[in-house]
DRENLUMSE-642238 format. One line per field, with one value per residue: x, y, z of N, C-alpha, C in turn. Coordinates in Angstrom, 1 decimal. Each point is the difference from the previous one (the first is absolute). Last residue first. Layout:
! residues N
nc1 = X,...;
nc2 = Y,...;
nc3 = Z,...;
cac1 = X,...;
cac2 = Y,...;
cac3 = Z,...;
cc1 = X,...;
cc2 = Y,...;
cc3 = Z,...;
//
This chain:
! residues 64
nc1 = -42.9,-2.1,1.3,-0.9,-1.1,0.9,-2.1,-3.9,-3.3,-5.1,-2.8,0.9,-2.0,-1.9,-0.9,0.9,3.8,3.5,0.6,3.2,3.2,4.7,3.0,-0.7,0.9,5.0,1.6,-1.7,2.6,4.5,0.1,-0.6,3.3,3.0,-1.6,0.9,4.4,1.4,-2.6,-3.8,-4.4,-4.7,-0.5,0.9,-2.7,-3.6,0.3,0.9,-3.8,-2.9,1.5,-0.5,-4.8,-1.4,1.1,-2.3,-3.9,-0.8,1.2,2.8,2.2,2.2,-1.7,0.0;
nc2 = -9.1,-1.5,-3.0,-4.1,-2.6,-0.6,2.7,3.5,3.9,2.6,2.8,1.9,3.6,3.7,-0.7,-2.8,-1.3,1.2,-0.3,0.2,-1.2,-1.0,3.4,4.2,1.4,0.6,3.7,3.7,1.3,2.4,4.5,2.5,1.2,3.2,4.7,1.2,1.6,4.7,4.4,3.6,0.3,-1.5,-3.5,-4.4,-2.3,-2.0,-3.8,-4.0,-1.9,-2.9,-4.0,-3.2,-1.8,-3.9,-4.8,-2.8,-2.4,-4.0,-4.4,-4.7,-4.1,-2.9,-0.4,-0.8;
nc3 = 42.7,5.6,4.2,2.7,4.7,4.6,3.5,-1.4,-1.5,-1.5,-2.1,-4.7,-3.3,-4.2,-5.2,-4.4,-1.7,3.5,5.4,4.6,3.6,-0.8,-2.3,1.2,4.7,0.9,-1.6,2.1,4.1,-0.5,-1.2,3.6,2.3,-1.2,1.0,4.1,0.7,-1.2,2.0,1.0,3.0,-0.6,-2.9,0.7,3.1,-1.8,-2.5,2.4,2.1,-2.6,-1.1,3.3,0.7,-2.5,1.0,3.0,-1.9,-2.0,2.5,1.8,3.5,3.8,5.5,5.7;
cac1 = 1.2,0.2,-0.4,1.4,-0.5,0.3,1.3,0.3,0.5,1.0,-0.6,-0.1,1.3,-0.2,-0.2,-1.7,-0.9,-0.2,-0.8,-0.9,-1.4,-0.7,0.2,-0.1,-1.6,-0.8,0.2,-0.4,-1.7,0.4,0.4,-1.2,-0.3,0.5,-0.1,-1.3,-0.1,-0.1,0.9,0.6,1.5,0.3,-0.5,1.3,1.3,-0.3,-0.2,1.3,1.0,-0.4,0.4,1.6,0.6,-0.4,1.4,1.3,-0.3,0.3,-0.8,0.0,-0.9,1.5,0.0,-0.3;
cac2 = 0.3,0.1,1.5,0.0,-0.2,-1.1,0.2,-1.2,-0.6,-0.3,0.5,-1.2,-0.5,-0.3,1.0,0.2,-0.4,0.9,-0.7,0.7,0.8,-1.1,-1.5,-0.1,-0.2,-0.8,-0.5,0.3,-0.8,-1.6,-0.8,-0.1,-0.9,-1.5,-0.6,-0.3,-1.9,-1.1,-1.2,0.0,0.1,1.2,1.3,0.6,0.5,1.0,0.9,0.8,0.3,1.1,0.9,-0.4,0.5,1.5,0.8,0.6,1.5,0.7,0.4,1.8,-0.1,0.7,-0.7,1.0;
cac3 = -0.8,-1.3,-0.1,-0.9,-1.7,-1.0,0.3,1.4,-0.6,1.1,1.3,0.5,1.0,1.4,1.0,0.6,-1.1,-1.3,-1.2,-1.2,0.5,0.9,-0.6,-1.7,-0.3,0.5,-1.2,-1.2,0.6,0.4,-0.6,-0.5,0.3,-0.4,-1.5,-0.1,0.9,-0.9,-0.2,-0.9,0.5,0.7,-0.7,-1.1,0.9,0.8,-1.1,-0.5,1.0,0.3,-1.2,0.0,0.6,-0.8,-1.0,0.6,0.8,-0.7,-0.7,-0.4,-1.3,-1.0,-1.2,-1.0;
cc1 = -0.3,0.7,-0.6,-0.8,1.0,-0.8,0.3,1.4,1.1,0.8,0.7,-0.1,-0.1,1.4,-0.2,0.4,-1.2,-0.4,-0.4,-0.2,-0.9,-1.3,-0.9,0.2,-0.1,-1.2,0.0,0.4,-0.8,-1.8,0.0,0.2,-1.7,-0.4,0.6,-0.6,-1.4,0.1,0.5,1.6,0.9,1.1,0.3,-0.8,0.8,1.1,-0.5,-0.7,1.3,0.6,-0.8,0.0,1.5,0.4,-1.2,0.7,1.8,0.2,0.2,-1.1,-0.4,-0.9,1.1,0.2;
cc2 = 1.5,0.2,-0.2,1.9,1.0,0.1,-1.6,-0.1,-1.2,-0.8,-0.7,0.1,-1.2,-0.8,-0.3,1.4,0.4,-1.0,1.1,-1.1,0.2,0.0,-0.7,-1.3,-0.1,-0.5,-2.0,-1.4,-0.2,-0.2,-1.3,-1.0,0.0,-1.0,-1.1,-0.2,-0.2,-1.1,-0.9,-0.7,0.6,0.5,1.2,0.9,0.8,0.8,1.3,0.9,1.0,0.7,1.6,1.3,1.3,1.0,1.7,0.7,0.3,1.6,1.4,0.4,1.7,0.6,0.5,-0.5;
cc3 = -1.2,-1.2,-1.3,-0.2,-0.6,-1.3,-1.0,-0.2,1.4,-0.8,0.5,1.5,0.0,0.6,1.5,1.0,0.2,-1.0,-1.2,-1.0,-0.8,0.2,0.9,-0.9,-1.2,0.0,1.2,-1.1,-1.5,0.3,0.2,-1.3,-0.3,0.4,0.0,-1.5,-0.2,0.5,-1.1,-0.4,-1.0,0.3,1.3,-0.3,-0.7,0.3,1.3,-1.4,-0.7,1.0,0.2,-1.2,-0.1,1.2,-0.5,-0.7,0.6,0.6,-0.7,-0.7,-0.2,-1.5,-1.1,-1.4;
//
């Protein structure tokens, strides 16, 4: 199995828990929507141009 993370998973992952913490009203589910967020946010999101980075591989350096 590959260790290489595409992007669809993490939108997945955030659409999921923003499901779970709204309907639930849980706070584990806010927190972890939080943590996936500020996750896809550093690694994921291409905030100069917008949109995703579509795979991110296992040994390239995170985004800073």
């Amino acid at each position: 199995m590959g260790h290489d993370k595409n992007y669809w998973v993490v939108t997945e992952a955030l659409a999921a828990s923003a499901l779970f913490a709204r309907r639930t009203g849980q706070a584990d589910f806010k927190e972890w929507y939080g943590n996936v967020l500020a996750y896809a946010s550093k690694n994921s999101m291409d905030h100069e141009h917008g949109g995703w980075y579509k795979l991110l591989r296992q040994g390239e350096p995170e985004i800073q």
